[in-house]
ZAMARGU-4260 file (C-alpha; in steps of 0.2 Angstrom, whole numbers, plus 5000, padded with zeros to 4 digits):
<rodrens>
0) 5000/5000/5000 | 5006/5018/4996 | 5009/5027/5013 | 5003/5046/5014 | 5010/5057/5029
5) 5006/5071/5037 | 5017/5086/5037 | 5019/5081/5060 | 5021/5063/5053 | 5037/5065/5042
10) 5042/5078/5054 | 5041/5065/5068 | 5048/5051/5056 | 5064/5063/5053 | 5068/5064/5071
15) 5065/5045/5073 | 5081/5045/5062 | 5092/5048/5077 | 5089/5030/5085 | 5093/5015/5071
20) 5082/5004/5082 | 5067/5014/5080 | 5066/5014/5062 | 5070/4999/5059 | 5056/4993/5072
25) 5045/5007/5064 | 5048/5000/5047 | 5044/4983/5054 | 5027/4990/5059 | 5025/4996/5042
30) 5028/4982/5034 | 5015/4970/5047 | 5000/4984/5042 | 5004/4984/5026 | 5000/4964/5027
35) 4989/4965/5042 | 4979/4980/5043 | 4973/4981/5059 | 4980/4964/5069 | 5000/4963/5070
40) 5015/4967/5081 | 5015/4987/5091 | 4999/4981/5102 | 4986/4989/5090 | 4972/5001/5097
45) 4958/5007/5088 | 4959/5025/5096 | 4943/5035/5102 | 4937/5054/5105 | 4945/5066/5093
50) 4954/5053/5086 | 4939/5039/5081 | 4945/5031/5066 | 4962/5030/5068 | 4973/5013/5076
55) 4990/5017/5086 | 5003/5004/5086 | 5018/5004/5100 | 5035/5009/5091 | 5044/5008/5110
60) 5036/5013/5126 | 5037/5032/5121 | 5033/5032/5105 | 5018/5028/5094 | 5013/5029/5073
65) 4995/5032/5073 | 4986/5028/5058 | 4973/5022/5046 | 4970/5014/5031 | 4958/5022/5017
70) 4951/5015/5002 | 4949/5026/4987 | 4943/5021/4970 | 4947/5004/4976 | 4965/5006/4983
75) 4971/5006/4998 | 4983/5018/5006 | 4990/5019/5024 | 4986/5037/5030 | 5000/5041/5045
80) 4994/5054/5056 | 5009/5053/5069 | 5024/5044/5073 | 5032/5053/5087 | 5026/5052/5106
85) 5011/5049/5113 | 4996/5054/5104 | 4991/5076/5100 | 4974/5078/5094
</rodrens>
């Protein structure tokens, strides 16, 4: 599936850049919703309130990607809100 970022996601994706183990854990996480939508590895969450729509996923105790996946004209994309810290509305 194509993956479309927010401005705050690639932002938080940049810094992640720091920490080897993350990406390569993030990319990991990626890869398992790209497969798996919803079940997988990072303790998926469908997310309520503001967020309603979205699942979150555990990158390391501090850090989460929040997502979801939309279909449009009958393809799929993975729409990343967030892959920092703990969830902003």
């Amino acid at each position: 599936m194509d993956k479309l970022w927010t401005d705050e996601a690639w932002e938080d994706f940049l810094n992640l850049h720091s920490d080897k183990r993350l990406v390569k854990k993030l990319e990991a996480i990626l890869k398992d919703i790209d497969r798996n939508g919803y079940k997988g590895i990072g303790k998926p969450e469908a997310l309520k309130e503001d967020l309603s729509g979205y699942w979150s996923r555990r990158i390391d105790d501090y850090n989460r990607i929040v997502y979801k996946i939309v279909e449009e004209n009958g393809k799929k994309h993975i729409e990343i809100l967030q892959c920092g810290t703990h969830y902003h509305k």
